[in-house]
C-alpha positions as a Markdown table, in Angstrom:
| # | Residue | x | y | z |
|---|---|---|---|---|
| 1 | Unk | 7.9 | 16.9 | -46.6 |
| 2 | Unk | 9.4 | 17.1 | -43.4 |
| 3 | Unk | 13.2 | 18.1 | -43.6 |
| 4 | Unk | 16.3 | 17.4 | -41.4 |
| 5 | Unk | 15.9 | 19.9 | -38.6 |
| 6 | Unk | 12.0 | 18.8 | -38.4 |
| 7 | Unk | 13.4 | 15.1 | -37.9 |
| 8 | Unk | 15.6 | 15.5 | -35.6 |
| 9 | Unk | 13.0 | 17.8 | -33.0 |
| 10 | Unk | 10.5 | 14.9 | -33.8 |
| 11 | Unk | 12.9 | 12.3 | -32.9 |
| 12 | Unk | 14.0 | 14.5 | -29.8 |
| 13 | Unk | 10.2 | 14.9 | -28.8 |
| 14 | Unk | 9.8 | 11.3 | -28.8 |
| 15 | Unk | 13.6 | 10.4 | -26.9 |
| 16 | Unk | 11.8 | 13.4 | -24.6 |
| 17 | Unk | 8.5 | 11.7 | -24.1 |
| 18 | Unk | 9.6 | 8.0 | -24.1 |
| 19 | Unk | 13.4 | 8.1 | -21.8 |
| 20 | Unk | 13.4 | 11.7 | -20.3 |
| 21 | Unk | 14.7 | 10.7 | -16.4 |
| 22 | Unk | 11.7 | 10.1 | -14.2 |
| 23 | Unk | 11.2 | 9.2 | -10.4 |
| 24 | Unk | 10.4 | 6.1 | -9.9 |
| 25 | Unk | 7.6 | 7.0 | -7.6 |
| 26 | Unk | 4.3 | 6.2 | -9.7 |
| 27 | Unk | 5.5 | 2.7 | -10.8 |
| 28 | Unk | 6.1 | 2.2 | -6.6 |
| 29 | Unk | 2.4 | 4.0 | -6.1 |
| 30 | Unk | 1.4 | 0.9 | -8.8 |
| 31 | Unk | 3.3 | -1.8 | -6.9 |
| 32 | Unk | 2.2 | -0.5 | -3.6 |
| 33 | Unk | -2.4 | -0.2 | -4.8 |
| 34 | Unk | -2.0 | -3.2 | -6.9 |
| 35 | Unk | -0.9 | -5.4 | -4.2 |
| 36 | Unk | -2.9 | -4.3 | -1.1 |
| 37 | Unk | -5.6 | -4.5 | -3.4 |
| 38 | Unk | -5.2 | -8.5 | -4.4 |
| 39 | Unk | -4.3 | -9.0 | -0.9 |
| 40 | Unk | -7.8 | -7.7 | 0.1 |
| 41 | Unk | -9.4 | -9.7 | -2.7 |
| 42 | Unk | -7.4 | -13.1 | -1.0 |
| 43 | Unk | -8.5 | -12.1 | 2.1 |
| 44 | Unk | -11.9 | -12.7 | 0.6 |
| 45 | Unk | -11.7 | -15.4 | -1.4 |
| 46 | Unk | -9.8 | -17.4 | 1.3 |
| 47 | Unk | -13.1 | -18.8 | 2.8 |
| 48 | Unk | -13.7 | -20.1 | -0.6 |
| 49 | Unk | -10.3 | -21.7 | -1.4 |
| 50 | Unk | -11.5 | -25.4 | -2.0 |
| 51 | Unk | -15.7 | -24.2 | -3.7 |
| 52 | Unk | -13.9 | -21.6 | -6.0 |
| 53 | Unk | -10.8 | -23.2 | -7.3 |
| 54 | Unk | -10.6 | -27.3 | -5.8 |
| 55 | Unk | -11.8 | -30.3 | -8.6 |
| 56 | Unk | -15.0 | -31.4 | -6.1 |
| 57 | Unk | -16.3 | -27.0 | -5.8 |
| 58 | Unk | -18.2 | -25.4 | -7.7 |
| 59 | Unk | -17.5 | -27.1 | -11.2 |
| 60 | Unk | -16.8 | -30.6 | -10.9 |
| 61 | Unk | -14.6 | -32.7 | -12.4 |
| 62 | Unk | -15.0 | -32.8 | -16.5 |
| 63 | Unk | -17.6 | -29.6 | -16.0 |
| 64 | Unk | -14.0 | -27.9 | -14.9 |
| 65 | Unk | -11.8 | -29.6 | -17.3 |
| 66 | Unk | -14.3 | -28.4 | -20.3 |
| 67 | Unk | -14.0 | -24.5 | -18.6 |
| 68 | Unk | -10.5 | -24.3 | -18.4 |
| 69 | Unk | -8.0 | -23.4 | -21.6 |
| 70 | Unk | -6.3 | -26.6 | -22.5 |
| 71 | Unk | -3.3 | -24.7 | -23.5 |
| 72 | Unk | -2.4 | -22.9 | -20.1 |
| 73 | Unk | -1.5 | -25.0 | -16.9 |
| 74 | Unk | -4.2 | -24.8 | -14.0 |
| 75 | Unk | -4.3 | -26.4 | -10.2 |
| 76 | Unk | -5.6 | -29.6 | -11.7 |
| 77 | Unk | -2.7 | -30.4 | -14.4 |
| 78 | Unk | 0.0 | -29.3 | -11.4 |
| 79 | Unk | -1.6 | -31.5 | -8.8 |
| 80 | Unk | -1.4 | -35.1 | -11.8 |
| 81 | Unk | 2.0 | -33.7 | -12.6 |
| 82 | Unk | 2.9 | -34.1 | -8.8 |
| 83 | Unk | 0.4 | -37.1 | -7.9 |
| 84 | Unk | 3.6 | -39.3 | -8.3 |
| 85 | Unk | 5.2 | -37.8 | -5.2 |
| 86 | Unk | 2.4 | -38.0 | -3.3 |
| 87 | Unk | 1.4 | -34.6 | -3.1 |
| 88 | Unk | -2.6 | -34.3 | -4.1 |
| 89 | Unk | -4.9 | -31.4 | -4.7 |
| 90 | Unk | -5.2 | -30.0 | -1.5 |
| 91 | Unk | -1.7 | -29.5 | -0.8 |
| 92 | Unk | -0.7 | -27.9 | -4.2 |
| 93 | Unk | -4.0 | -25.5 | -4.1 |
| 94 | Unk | -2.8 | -24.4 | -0.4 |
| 95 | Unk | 0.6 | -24.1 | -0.9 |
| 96 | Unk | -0.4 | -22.2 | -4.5 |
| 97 | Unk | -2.3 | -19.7 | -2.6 |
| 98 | Unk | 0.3 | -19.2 | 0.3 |
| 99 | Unk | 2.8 | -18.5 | -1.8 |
| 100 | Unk | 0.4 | -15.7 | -3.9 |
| 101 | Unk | 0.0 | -14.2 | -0.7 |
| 102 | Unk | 3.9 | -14.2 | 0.4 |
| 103 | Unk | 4.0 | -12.8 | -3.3 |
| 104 | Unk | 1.9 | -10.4 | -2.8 |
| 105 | Unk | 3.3 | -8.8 | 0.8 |
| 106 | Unk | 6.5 | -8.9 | -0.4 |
| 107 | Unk | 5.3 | -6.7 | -3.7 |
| 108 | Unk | 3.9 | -4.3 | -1.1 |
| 109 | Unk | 7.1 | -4.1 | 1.2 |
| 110 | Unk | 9.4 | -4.0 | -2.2 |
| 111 | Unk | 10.9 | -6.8 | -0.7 |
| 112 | Unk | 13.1 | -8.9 | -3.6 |
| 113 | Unk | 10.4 | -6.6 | -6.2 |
| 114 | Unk | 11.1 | -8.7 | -9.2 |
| 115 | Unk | 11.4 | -11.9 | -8.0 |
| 116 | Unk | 8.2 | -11.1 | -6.1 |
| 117 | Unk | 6.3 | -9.7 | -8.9 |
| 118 | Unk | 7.1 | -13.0 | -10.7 |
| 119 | Unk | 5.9 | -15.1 | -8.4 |
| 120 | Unk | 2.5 | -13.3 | -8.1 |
| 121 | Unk | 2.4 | -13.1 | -11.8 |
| 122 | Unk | 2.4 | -16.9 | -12.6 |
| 123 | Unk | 0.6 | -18.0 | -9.2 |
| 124 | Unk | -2.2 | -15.2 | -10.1 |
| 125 | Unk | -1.9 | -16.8 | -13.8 |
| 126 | Unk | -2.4 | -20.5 | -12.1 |
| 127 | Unk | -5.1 | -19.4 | -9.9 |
| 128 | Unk | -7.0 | -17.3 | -12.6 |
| 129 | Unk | -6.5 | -20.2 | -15.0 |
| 130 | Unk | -8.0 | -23.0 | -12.8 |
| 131 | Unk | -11.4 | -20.8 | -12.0 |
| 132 | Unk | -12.0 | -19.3 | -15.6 |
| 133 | Unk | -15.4 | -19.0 | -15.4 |
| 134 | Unk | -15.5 | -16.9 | -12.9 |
| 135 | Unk | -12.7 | -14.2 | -13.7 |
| 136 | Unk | -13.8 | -10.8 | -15.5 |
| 137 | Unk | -11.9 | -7.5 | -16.0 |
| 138 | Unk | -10.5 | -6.4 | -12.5 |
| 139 | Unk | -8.4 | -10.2 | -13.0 |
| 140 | Unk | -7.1 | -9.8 | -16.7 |
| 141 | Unk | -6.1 | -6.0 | -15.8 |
| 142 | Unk | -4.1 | -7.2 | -12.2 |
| 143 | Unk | -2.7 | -9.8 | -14.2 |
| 144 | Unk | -1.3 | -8.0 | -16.7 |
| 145 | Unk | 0.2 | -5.3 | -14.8 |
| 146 | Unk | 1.4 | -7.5 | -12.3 |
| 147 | Unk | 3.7 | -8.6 | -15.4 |
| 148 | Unk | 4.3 | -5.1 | -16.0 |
| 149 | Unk | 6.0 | -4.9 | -12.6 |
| 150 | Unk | 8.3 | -7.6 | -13.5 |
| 151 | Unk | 10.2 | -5.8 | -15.9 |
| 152 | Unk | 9.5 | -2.0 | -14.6 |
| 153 | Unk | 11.6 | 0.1 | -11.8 |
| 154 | Unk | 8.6 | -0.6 | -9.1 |
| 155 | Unk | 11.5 | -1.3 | -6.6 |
| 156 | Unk | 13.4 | 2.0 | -6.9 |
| 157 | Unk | 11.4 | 4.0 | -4.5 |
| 158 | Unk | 9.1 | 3.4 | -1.3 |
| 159 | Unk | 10.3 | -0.1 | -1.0 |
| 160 | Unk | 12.6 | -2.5 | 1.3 |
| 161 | Unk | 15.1 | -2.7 | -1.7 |
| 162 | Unk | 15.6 | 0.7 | -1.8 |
| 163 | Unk | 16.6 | 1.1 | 2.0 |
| 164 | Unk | 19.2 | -2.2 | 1.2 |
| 165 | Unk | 20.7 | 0.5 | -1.7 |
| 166 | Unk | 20.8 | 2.9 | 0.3 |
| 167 | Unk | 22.9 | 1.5 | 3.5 |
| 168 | Unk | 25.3 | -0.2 | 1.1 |
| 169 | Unk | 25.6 | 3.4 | -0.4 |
| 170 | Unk | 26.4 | 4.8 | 2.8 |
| 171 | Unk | 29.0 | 2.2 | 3.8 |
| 172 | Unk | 31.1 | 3.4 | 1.0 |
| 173 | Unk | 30.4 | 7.1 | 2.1 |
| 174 | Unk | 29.7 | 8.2 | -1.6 |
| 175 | Unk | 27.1 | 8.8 | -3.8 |
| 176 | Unk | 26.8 | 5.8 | -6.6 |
| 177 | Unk | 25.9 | 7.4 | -9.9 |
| 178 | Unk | 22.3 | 5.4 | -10.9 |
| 179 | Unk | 21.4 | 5.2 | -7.2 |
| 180 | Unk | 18.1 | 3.7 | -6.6 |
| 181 | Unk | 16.2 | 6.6 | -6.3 |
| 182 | Unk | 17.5 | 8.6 | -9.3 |
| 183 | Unk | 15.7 | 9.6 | -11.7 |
| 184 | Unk | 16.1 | 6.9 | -14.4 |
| 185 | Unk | 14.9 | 6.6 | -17.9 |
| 186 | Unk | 14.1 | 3.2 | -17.3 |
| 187 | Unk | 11.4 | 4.5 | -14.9 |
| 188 | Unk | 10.2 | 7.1 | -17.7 |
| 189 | Unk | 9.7 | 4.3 | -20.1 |
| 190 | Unk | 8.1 | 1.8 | -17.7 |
| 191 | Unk | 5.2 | 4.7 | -17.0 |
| 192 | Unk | 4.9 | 5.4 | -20.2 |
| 193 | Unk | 4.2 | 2.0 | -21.4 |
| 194 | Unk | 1.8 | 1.8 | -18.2 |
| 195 | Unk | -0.2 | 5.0 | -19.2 |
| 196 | Unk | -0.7 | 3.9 | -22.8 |
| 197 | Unk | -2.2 | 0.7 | -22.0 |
| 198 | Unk | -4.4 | 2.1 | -20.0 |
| 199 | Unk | -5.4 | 5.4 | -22.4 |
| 200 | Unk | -6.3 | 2.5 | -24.7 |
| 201 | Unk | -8.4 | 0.1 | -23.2 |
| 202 | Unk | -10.5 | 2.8 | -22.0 |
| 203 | Unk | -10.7 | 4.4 | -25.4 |
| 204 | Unk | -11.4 | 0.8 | -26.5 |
| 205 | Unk | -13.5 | 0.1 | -24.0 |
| 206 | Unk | -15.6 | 3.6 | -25.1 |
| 207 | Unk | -15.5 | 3.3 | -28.7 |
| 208 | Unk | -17.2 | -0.2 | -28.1 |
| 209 | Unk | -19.9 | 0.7 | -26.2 |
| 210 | Unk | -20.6 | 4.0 | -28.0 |
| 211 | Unk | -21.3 | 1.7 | -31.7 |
| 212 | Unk | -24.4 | 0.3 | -29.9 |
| 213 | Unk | -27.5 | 2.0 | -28.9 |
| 214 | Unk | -27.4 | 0.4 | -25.0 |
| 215 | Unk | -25.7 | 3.2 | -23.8 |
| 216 | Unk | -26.9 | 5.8 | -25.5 |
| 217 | Unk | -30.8 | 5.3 | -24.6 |
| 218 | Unk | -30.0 | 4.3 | -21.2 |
| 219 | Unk | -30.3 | 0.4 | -21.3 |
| 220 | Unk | -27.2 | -0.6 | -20.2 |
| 221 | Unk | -27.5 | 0.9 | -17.3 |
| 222 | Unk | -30.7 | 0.1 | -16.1 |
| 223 | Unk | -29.5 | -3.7 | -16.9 |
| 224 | Unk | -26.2 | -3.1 | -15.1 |
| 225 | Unk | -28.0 | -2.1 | -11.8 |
| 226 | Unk | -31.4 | -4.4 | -12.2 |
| 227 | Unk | -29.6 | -7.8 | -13.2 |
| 228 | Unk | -30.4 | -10.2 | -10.0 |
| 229 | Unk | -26.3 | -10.9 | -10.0 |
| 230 | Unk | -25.4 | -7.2 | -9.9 |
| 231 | Unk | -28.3 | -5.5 | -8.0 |
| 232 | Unk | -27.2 | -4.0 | -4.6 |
| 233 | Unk | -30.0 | -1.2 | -4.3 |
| 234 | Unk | -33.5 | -1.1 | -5.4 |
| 235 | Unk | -33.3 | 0.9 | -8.7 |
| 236 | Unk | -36.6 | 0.0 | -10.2 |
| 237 | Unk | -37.7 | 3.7 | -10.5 |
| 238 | Unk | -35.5 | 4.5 | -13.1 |
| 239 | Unk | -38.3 | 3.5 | -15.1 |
| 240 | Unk | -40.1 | 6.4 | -14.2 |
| 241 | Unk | -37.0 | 8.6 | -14.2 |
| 242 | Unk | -35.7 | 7.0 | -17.6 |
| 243 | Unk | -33.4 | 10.5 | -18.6 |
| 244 | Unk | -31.5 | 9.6 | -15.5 |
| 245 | Unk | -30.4 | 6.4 | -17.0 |
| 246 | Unk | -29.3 | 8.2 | -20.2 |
| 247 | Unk | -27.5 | 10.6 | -18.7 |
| 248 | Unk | -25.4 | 8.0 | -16.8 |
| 249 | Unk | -25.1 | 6.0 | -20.0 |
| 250 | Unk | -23.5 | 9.5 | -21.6 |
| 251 | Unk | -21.5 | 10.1 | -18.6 |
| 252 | Unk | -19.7 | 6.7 | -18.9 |
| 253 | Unk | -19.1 | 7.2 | -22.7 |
| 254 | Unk | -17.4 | 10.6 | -22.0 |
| 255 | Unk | -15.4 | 9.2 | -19.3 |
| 256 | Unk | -13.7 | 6.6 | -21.4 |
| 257 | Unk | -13.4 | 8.1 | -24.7 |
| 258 | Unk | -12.3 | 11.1 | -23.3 |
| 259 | Unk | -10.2 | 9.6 | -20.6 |
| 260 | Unk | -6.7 | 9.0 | -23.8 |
| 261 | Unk | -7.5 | 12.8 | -24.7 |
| 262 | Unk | -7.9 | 14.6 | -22.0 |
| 263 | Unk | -5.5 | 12.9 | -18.9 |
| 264 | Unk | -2.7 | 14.3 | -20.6 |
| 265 | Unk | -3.0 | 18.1 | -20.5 |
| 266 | Unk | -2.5 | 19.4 | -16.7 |
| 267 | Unk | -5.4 | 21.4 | -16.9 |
| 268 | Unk | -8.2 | 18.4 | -16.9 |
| 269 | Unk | -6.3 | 16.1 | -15.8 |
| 270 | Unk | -7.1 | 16.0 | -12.6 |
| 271 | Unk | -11.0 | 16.0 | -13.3 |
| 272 | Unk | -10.1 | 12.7 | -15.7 |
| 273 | Unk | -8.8 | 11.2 | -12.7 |
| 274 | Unk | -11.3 | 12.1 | -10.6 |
| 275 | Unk | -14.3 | 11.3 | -12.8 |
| 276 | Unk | -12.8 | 7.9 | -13.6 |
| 277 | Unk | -12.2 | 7.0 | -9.6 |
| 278 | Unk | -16.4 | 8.1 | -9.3 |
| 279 | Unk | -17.0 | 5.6 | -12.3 |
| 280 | Unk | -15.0 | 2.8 | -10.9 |
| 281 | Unk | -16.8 | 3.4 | -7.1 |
| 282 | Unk | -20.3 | 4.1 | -8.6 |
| 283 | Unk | -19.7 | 0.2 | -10.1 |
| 284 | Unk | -18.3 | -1.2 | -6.9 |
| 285 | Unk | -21.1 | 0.5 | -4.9 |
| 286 | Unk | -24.2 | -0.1 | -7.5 |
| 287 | Unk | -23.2 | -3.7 | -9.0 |
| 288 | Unk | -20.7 | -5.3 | -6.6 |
| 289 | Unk | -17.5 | -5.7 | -8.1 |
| 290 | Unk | -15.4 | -4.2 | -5.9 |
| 291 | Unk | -12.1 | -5.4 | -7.1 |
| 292 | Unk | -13.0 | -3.8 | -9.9 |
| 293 | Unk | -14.2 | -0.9 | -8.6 |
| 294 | Unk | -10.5 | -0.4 | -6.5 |
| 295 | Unk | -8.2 | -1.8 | -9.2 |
| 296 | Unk | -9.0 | 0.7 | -11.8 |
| 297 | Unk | -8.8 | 4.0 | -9.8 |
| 298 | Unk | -5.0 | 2.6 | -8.5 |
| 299 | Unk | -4.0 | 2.0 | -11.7 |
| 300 | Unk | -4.7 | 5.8 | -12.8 |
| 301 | Unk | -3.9 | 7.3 | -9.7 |
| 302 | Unk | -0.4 | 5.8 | -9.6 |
| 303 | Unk | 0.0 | 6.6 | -13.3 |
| 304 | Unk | -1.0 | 10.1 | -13.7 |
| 305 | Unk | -1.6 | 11.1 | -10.3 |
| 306 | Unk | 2.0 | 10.4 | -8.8 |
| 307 | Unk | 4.3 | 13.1 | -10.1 |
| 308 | Unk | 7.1 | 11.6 | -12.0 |
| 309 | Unk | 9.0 | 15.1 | -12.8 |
| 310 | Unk | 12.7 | 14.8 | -11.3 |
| 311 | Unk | 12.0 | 18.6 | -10.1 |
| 312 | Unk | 8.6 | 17.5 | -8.4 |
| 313 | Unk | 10.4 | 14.9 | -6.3 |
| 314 | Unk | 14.1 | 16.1 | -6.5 |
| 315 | Unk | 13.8 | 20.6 | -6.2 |
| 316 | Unk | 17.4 | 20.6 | -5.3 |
| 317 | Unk | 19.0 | 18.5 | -8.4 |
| 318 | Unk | 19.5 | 20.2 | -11.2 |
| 319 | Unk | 16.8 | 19.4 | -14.5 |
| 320 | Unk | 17.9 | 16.5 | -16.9 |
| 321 | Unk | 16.6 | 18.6 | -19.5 |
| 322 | Unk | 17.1 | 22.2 | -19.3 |
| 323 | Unk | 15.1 | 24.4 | -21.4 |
| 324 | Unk | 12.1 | 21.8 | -21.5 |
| 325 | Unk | 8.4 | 21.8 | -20.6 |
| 326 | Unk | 7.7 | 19.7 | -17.7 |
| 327 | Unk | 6.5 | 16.4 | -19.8 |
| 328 | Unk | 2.9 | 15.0 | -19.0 |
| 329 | Unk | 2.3 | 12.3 | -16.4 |
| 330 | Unk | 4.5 | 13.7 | -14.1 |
């Protein structure tokens, strides 16, 4: 059984892990990648505004209506909510869009951080919503930790609100206690909750793939890069080479599965992050998805490349925790 004293260190491990004061900086690194990331995929997808996500594109009519969740709102129920006024499609699709990208640059510039990250969470949510069948992974993972950065410190560091802070601060000509760009627990907590998600979908993510024989004999792969949707290079002589597809099958497996193991200890950490950015690329270069193949590096790098130690950002301010190891992810 575990006694008093054994409690208490556990409970103090866990306040340790969990609230310890952190720099906001990695939850900015998030804010900053996330958003010039989605602004790039806009830039993109602008051309296609009207095919992609309008009631006469791609799908048509019913063909949309039968795609789309009936219990989340979309372009099309907005539009018949404000055909009374006389606002149509057109207008609420364009003026949805505009605002994601406003959204969006202010998330970059930490301009009004919150309040931004709302607005590109639910117009991200409308837009994703309204062209269903065409979202995959790099949208449900930016969508979700665009919520994230509703509720995290993203603002307290490398951002427009933190410059605001700071000029008010100086027009007192003091130092406010739980200035923007102290170390916060609120900011240790935020990361934390950032890094777990992420140590778990790719465990997920591993653990799934491993149970079937695809990527263990090399299948997967050669269907990832041969599929007429995905094929960017002319990889048919992997069927004379067929160990190479294996070993790239094994190489992905050890990635993810290792990936909630082995990004925590300093020592392979940096290899983690590096193998996983050569994964993500390797898909954007070999099948195309490039908003994939960007999203998923930023989201590591800013959560366990970007120290979050007070003493890495902060040498001259005196440790929040004397006596302690410096804690991982920072």
């Amino acid at each position: 059984m575990i006694g008093p004293s054994g409690a208490s260190r556990a409970l103090a491990a866990v306040e340790r892990f969990a609230l310890a004061p952190a720099s906001a900086a990695p939850l900015a690194a998030l804010r900053i990648g996330l958003a010039a990331v989605l602004l790039a995929q806009a830039a993109l997808v602008a051309p296609q505004l009207f095919e992609l996500y309008g009631r006469a594109g791609i799908l048509q009519g019913p063909l949309r209506d039968a795609f789309t969740p009936v219990d989340l709102p979309d372009i099309g129920r907005l539009a018949a909510l404000l055909a009374p006024l006389g606002i149509g499609e057109a207008a609420v699709l364009v003026s949805t869009g505009a605002l994601y990208v406003l959204s969006l640059a202010a998330l970059l510039f930490g301009l009004k951080t919150r309040a931004s990250a709302l607005l590109a969470w639910c117009t991200h949510m409308l837009l994703m919503v309204t062209a269903d069948p065409t979202t995959y992974g790099a949208d449900v993972f930016a969508n979700i930790f665009l919520f994230y950065l509703l509720w995290v410190p993203s603002g307290a560091a490398l951002s427009l609100d933190q410059r605001a802070r700071h000029r008010r601060v100086q027009t007192r000509s003091r130092r406010l206690a739980g200035a923007p760009d102290e170390p916060t627990p609120g900011a240790r907590l935020g990361l934390r909750v950032v890094q777990l998600h992420l140590c778990i979908a790719y465990l997920a993510s591993g653990l799934e793939k491993a149970a079937g024989e695809q990527w263990w004999n090399g299948e997967a792969i050669w269907r990832s890069v041969m599929l007429p949707e995905y094929r960017q290079l002319d990889f048919s002589w992997l069927a004379h080479h067929p160990w190479v597809a294996q070993v790239a099958g094994w190489s992905v497996l050890a990635v993810e599965i290792g990936y909630a193991f082995l990004i925590w200890p300093r020592r392979t950490r940096r290899a983690v992050v590096v193998a996983t950015a050569l994964m993500h690329l390797g898909i954007a270069a070999f099948m195309g998805l490039g908003v994939f193949g960007a999203i998923m590096p930023v989201l590591t790098f800013a959560a366990f490349a970007v120290p979050a130690d007070p003493r890495a950002t902060a040498p001259s301010r005196p440790a929040q925790h004397p006596g302690h190891p410096r804690l991982a992810g920072g």
